[in-house]
C-alpha positions in Angstrom: 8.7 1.7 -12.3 10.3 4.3 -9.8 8.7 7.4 -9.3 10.7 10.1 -9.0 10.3 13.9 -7.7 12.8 16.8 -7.8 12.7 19.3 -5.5 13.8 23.0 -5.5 12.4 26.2 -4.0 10.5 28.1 -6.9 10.3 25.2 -9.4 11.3 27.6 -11.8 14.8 26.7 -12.8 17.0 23.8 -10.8 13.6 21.4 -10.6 11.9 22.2 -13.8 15.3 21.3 -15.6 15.7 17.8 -14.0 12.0 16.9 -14.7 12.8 17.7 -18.1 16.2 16.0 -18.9 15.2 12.7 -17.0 11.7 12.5 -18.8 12.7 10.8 -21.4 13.6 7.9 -19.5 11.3 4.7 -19.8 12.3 3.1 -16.5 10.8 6.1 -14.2 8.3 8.1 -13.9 9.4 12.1 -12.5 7.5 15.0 -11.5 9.0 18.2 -9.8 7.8 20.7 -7.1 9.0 23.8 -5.1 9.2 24.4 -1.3 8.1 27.8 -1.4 4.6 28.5 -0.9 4.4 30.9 -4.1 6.4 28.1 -6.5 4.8 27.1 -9.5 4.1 23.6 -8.3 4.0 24.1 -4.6 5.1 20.4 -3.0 2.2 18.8 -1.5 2.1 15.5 0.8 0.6 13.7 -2.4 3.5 14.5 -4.5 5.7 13.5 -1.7 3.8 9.9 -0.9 3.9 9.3 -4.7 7.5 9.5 -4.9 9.7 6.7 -4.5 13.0 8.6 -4.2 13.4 12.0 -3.8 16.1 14.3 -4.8 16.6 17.8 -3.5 18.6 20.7 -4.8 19.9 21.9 -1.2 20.0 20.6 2.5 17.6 23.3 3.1 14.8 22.1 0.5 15.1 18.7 2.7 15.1 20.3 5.9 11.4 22.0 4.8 10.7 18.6 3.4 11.0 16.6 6.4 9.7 19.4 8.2 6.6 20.0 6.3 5.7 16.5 5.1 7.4 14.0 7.8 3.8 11.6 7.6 4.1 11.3 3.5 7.2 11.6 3.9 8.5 7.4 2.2 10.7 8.2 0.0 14.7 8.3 0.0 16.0 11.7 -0.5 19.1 12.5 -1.7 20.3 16.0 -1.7 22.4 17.1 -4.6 24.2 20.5 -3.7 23.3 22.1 -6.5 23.0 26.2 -6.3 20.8 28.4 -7.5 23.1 29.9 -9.9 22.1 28.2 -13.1 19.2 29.2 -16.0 16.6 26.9 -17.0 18.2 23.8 -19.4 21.9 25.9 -19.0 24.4 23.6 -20.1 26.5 23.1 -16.8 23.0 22.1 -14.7 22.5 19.7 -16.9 25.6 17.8 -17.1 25.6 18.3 -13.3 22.0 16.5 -13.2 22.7 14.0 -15.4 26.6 13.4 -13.4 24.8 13.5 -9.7 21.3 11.7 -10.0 22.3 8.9 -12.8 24.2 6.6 -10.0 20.9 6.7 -7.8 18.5 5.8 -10.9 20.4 2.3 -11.4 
């Protein structure tokens, strides 16, 4: 089973979204996190040592990844270029999740 952890800066909208649309999956396990110190699951080195891959939202969430947790850090990461323009569960995030992360989960 792959454990896998999403990663955007609040973990409000972009994260929370993909933790919820690949949860029903029986083949991983996922989790998600925020960069920013005020999110509302801050990323720790625990989350980032569990993960087996890791996708980020933007090259800056990696950046402050690598940064922050470089001795946990394990894990591929994959950054997905998504914006934060979207809602929470809106439509087009979504079907950009599922079109972006699918080919990494095979």
């Amino acid at each position: 089973m792959k454990n896998v952890l999403f990663v955007c800066s609040q973990n409000k909208l972009r994260s929370p979204t993909a933790e919820q649309v690949f949860s029903g999956r029986r083949d991983i396990e996922v989790e998600s996190a925020g960069t920013n110190h005020d999110a509302e699951n801050p990323l720790t080195a625990e989350l980032v040592a569990w993960a087996n891959i890791i996708f980020v939202m933007e090259k800056a969430h990696r950046a402050k990844l690598q940064q922050k947790f470089r001795k946990a850090l394990k894990a591929r990461v994959v950054c997905l270029d998504i914006p934060d323009d979207y809602a929470f569960m809106a439509p087009a995030l979504v079907a950009l999740l599922e079109e972006r992360v699918s080919k990494h989960l095979r």
